[in-house]
N, C-alpha and C positions, 0 to 999 in steps of 0.2 A: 492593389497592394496585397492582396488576401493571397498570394503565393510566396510573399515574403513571410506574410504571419505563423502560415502553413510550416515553410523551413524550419522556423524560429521555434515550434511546439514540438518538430521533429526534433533539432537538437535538442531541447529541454527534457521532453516528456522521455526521450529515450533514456539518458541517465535514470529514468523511474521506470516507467515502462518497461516491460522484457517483451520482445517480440517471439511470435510462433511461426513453426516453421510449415513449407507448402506442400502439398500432395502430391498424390500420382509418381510410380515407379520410383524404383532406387536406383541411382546414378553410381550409387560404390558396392553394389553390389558384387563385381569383381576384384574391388580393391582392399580386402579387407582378410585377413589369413582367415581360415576354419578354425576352429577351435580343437582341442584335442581330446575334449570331455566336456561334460556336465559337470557343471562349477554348481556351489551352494546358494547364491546371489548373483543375479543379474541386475544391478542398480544401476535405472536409468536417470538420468537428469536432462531435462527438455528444455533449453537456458532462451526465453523470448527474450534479447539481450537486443533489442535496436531499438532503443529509447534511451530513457536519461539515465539507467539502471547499469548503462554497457559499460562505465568504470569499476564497478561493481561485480560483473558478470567475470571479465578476467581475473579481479581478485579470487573469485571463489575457483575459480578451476583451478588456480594455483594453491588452493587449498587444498583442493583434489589431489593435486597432483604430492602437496607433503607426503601423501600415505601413497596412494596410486591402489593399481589392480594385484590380484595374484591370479593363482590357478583355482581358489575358492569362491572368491568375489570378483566380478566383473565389474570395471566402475566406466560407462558409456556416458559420451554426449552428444545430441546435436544442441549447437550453439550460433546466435546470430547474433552479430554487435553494430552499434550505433557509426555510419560515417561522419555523422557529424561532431562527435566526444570521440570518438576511439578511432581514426582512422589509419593510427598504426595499433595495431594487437601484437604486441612482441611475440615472435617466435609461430603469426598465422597469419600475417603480411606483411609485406616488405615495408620496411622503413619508410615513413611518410612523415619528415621533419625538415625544419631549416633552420641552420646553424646550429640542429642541435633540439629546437624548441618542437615538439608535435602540433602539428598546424591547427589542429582542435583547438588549442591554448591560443595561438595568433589568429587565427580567424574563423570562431566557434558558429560565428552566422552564416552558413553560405548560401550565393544565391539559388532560386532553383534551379538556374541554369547547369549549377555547379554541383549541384546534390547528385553522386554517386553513390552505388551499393557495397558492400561489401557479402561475399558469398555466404551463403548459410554453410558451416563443418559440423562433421560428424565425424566419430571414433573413440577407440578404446582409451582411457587416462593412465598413464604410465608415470610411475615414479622419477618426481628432479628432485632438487634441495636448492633451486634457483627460486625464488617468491615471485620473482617479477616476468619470469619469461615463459612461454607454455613450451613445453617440450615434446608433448604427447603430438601424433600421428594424426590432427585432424583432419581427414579430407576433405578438399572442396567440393560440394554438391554441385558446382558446375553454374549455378546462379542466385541469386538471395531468392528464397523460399519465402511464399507465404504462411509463415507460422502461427494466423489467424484460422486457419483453416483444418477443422478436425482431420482434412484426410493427413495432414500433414503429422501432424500427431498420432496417427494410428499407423503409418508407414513407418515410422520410428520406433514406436514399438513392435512392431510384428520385424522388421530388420535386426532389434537388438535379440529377439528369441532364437533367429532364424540363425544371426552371427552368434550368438554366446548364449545359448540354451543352459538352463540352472534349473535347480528345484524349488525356487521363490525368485519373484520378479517385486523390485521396490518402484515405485516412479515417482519421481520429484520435479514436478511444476512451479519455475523458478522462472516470478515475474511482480509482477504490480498485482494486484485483486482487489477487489470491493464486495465483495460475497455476492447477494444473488443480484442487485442493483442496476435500475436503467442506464442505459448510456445512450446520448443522443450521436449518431454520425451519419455520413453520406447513406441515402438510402430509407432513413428513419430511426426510431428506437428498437433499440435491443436488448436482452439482457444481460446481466454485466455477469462476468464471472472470473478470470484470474489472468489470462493470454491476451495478448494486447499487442502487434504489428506496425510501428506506424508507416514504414516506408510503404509496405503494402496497403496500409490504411484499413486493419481489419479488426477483430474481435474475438473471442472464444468465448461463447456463453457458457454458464453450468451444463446448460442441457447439450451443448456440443462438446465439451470434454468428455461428458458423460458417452456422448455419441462414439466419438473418438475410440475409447475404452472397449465399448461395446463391440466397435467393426473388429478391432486389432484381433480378436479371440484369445489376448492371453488373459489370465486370470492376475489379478495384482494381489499380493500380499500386503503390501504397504503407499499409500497413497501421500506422499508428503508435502503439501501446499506451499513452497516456500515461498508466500506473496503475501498481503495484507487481509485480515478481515473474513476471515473463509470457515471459521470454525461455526459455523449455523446449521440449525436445524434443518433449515428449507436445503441449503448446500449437500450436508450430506445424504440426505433423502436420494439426490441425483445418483448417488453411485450403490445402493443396495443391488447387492447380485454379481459386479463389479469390483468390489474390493473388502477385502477382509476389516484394514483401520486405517483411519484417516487421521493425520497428523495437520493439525491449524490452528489459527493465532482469532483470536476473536477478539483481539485488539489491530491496531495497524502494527505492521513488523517495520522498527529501522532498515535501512538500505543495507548493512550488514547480513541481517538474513540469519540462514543455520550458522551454525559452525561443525563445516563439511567436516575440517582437519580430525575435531574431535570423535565425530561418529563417527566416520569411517575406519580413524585408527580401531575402536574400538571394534566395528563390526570384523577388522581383518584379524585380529587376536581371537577373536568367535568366531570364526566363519559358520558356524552350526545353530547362530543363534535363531531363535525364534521370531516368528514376524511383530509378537504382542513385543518381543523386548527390543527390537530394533524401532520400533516405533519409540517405545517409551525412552529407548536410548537419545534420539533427536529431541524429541522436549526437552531431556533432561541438560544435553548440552548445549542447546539453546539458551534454558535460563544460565546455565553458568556462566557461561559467554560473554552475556550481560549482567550480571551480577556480582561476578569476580572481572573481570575482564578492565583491557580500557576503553569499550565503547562506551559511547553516551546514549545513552536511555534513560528515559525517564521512569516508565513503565513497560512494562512486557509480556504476554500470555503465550503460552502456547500448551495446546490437549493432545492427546490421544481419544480417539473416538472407535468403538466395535459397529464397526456398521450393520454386522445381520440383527444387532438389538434395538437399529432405528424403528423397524416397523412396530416392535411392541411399545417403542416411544411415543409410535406417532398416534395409538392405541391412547394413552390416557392423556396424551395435549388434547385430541378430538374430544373425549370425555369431559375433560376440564374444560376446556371450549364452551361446549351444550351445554352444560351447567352454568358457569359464568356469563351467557349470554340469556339464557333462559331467565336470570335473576338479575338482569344490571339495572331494572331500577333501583331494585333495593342496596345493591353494592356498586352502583357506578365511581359511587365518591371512594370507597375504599379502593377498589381497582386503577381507580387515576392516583392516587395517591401513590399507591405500590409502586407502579408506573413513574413517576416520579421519584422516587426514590431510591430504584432501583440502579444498579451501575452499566454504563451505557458507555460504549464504544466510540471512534473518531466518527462513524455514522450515529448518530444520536437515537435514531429510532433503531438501533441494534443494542438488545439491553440480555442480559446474562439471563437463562430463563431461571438457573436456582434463585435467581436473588431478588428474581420479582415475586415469584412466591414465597422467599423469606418474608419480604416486608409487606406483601399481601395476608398472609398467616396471623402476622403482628395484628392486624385492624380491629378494630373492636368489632364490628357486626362480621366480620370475618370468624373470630373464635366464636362466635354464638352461633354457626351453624357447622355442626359434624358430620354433615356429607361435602359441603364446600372444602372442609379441611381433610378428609376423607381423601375428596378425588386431587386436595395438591399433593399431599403424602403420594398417592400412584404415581404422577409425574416425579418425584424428585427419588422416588426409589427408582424409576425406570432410567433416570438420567445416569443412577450411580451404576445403574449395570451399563450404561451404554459408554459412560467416561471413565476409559480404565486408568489412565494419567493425565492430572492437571498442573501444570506448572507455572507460575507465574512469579516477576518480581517488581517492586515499587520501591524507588528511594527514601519515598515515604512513606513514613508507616499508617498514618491516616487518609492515603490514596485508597478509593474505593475499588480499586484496581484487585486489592487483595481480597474482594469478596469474589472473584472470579470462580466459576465451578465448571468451564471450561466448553459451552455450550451456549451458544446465544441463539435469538431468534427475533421475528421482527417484531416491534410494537410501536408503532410512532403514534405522535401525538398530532394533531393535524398543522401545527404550526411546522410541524417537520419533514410534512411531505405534501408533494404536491398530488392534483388531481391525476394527472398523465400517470405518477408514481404511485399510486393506490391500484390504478386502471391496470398499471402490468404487474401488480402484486397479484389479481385476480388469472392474468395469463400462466403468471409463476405455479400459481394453486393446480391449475390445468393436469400440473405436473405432480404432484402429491396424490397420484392413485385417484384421484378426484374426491377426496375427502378434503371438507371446505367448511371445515366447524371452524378451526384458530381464523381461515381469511375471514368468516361474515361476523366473529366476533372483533379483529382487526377496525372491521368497517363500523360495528356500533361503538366501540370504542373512540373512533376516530369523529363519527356523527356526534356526538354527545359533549365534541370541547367545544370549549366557547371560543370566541377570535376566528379569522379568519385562516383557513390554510394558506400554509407556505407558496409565496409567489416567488416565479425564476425569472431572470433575464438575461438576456444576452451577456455572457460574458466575454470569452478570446477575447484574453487579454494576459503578457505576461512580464515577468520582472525578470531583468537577470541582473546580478551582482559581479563585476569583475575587481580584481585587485591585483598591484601588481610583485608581490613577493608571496610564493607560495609555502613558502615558512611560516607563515603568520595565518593564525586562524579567525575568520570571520565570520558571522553568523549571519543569515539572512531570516530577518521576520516578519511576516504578514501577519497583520490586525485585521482577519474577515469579521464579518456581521458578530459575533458571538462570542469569539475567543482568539487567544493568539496561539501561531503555529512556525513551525521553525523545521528544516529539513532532519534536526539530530533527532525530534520527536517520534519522528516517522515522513515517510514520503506523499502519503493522501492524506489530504482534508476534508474537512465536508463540502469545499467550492472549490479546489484543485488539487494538483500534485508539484511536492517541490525534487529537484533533484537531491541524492544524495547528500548528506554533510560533505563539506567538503575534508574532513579528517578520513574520510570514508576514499573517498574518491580521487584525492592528490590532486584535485586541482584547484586551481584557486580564481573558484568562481562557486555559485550558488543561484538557483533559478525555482523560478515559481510561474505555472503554467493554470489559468483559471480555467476551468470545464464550459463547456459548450452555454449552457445554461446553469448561473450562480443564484447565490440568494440577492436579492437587495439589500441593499449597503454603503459601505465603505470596506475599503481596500487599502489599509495605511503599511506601509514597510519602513522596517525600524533595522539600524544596522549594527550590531555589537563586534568590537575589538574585543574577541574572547583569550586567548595567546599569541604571543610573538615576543621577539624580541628585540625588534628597532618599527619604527611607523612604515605603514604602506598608505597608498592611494587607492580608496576605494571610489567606483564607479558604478552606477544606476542608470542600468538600461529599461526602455517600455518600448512596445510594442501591442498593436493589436490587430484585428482583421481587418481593416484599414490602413493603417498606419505603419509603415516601415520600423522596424527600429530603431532610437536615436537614444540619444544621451541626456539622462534628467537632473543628474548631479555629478557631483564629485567631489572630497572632501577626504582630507588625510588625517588619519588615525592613528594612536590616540591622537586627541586634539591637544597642540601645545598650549602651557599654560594655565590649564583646566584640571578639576579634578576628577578621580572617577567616581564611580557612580558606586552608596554602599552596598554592600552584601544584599541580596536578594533583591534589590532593586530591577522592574521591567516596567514597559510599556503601560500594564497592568495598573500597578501603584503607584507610580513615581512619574510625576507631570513635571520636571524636571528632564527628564529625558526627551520628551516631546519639543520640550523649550530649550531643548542645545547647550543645556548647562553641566553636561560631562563628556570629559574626555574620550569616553568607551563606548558611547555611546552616539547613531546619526539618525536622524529624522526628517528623510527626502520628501517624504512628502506620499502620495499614494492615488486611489482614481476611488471615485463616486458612480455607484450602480445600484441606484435610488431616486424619486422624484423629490421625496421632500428631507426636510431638516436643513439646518443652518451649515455651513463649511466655508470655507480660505478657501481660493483657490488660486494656483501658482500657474500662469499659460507659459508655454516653447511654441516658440514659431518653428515649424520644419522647412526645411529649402523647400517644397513643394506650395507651399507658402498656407496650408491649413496650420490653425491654432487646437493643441491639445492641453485642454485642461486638468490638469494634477492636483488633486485635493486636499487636504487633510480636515479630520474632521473637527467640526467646533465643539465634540465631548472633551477634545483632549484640551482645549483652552477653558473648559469649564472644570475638569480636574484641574487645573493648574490656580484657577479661580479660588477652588475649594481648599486647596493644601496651602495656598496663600492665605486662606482665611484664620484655618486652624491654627499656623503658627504662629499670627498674630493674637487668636484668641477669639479672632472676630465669631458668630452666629452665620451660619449658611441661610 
């Protein structure tokens, strides 16, 4: 059954996922008119779109396309979308529906027998006033491309200089990301970096984007991550020499992403603008985006980074480094502290580097030594030359989110990374000029907690949510080990990736896809009727690298009779939710990846005649314990 599971992470992780595209030679190299001059910008967008992201990926070219190209600004794409979510792309293949419905929507599983590609395109973006349909001149590259593969990325750039030669080249990497991060696949561990493939089954590490860049020989002015978690130290390290500034989120970015429409009109009104203000123009309408806008976010980041001022960054972190490990007996507790307290990403061990030295400065044996606070003042002067724009926004105003300074860097604590995960932090180092002060204070850092490091286990394993009126909005949420996560948060977790919201995406479905190797746990999915305006049937799917996919519930929404559930009420506080006592609220049930602790466990027999067990966990009947106690008055 492990080619069924396979399918199944293809349609999901694609709607997250942006796939990259493959190397060797240009197949439209004759198709494509010359140009008649040097234009002002060449802005490329490189869209890995064959994952769970591909509803997404047509949105945004239709964004493109509001404003389109002129004779000043060039706006190119190569783009590759999901057959399994998109396998019609209005206006870049033929109609692929029945009666009307796109077969993604009727039959989002297919087998592998069944799994088709769809061709990787490329071309110039040209102005509609159509949102839904792409209009622009894509051509077929002739076969789906591996867009994991740098040469495929540096064929794309050196095609778009060669077609549309300008006096600044922007490139926008429009995908899923995890900053510098392992990923386990075929073949072994890799490093994680922002490009992601699954039909091809492949990867793009930092250090192969960086590659990428390197072969192309064009110079980039503007480097803009449009994927998650990228805004890091070690990250941007990879492209000094490479790129003038690099635009990234050093939070997770919702599936919405930039907001093309906004830049671009803006850059085309400029066409003269400067690479520092085109950069600071996409942070800026990023936050807007989501701060005024109707997306749903919670929280949001996104910088501007001067890349030729990393290396004198990387100059007093090594300084600081030496220092802080030279003294960690005497400041171990203030540095775990700091460390603690410091504001930290959907990757936990990715922590803001201003704000660990905020609250490292705070410490009391901290301020009693003036070289210690000495060498953080160099760091945090070096950060503000190196971060020329920070932008971030929070619904709350007490989200730590807002102490963001637009630069993170790694610091885990050992419950939060595993050993394998330390072991390629030391390869990662490799790459930093071989200056290895931050990795070997990393390591005393890490040596010096107490408890055991962080254990994986096999995860593949995934959810999908179906419903059947796509009017009506649904939420899907996963309770991993630590926290609760929901696809409008963001797309990656710290144990998976979910698809898009579905407010995002127009379809009415929501999926959650666990990583090769999770934490131990629990796995609990909770379902909320967030809008609509008559009941729908929602539906819970599971699957995993065994086990086909089947059907674990089903239950229609709101529930009649029932009330909902108060204001701010989740999974979180309210053990009422657990226990089916509101309307807006469903609780199927979930899977255990963990040896110990107490749990319920609910079995489905499959026609194959194995028994799969679905858990939920016995915290939530002891919150429900607990709030039964208070309101009677009782003592816990």
């Amino acid at each position: 059954m492990h080619f069924v599971f396979r399918a199944i992470c293809l349609m999901l992780v694609s709607l997250l996922l942006a796939s990259c595209g493959g190397g060797g030679g240009d197949p439209l190299a004759g198709n494509t008119p010359s140009p008649t001059g040097e234009a002002e910008w060449t802005y490329m967008v490189y869209i890995a779109g064959d994952n769970n992201l591909s509803a997404s990926a047509i949105a945004d070219i239709n964004e493109m396309e509001a404003v389109g190209s002129s004779a000043k600004v060039n706006v190119v794409v190569q783009a590759e979308f999901s057959p399994q979510y998109t396998p019609n792309v209005p206006g870049v293949t033929k109609s692929s529906s029945r009666d009307g419905i796109p077969l993604d929507i009727l039959n989002p599983i297919l087998p592998t027998a069944s799994i088709s590609t769809l061709p990787t395109v490329r071309g110039r973006i040209t102005k509609d006033a159509d949102p839904a349909f792409i209009s622009s001149t894509l051509n077929s590259m002739g076969s789906n491309l591996d867009m994991g593969k740098p040469e495929t990325l540096t064929a794309f750039i050196q095609w778009a200089k060669q077609t549309y030669p300008a006096k600044h080249y922007a490139l926008v990497l429009w995908s899923h990301g995890d900053g510098w991060k392992v990923r386990r696949s075929t073949g072994g561990l890799i490093t994680r970096g922002a490009l992601a493939d699954d039909t091809s089954g492949s990867f793009m590490s930092v250090p192969d984007i960086a590659k990428a860049i390197r072969d192309s020989g064009v110079p980039i002015s503007v480097l803009d991550f449009d994927a998650c978690l990228m805004s890091m130290y070690e990250v941007a390290h990879a492209f000094i020499g490479l790129v003038d500034y690099m635009a990234a989120s050093e939070e997770v970015e919702p599936g919405d992403g930039d907001d093309y429409q906004s830049q671009l009109a803006q850059l085309q009104a400029r066409p003269d603008m400067s690479a520092v203000d085109l950069a600071k123009t996409t942070v800026t309408a990023y936050r807007q985006f989501y701060a005024t806008g109707s997306a749903r976010s919670d929280a949001v980041t996104k910088s501007v980074l001067h890349i030729p001022s990393i290396p004198a960054l990387q100059d007093t972190v090594e300084a600081f480094a030496r220092y802080a490990a030279d003294h960690i007996n005497d400041q171990r507790v203030a540095l775990q502290a700091a460390r603690a307290a410091s504001v930290a990403y959907e990757n936990k061990h990715s922590h803001d580097l201003v704000d660990f030295l905020d609250q490292l400065s705070a410490q009391t044996s901290v301020k009693a030594d003036p070289v210690f606070l000495s060498r953080i003042d160099d760091v945090r002067q070096a950060v503000k030359n190196t971060v020329v724009d920070n932008q971030f926004y929070a619904q709350s105003a007490v989200n730590p989110i807002g102490r963001s300074r637009g630069i993170a860097i790694f610091l885990p604590s050992n419950s939060q990374i595993t050993q394998d995960e330390l072991l390629l932090y030391d390869v990662q180092t490799s790459n930093l000029n071989g200056k290895t002060a931050w990795h070997d204070f990393v390591n005393l850092m890490v040596s010096g907690d107490t408890g055991a490091m962080l254990e994986k286990v096999p995860g593949n394993f995934a959810f999908t949510l179906r419903w059947d009126d796509p009017a009506v909005d649904l939420d899907l949420y996963v309770y991993e080990p630590e926290d609760l996560y929901a696809p409008y948060m963001g797309v990656r977790t710290p144990n998976g990736f979910f698809t898009p919201d579905s407010s995002e995406s127009g379809l009415a479905m929501e999926g959650y896809v666990a990583d090769e190797q999770v934490q131990k746990g629990d796995y609990e999915v909770y379902v909320n009727y967030y809008s609509g305006a008559k009941p729908t049937t929602a539906n819970l799917f599971y699957a995993d690298a065994s086990t086909a996919e089947h059907q674990v519930g089903s239950l229609t929404l709101p529930v009649a009779g029932l009330a909902y559930a108060p204001a701010g009420s989740s999974p979180l506080n309210d053990a009422g939710i657990a226990a089916g006592s509101y309307a807006d609220w469903w609780f199927p049930g979930g899977v255990t990846r963990s040896l110990g602790g107490a749990s319920i466990s609910k079995s489905y027999r499959l026609p194959n005649g194995k028994t799969v067990v679905v858990r939920f966990n016995e915290r939530r009947a002891k919150l429900k314990r607990m709030q039964a106690q208070r309101r009677t008055g009782a003592s816990s």
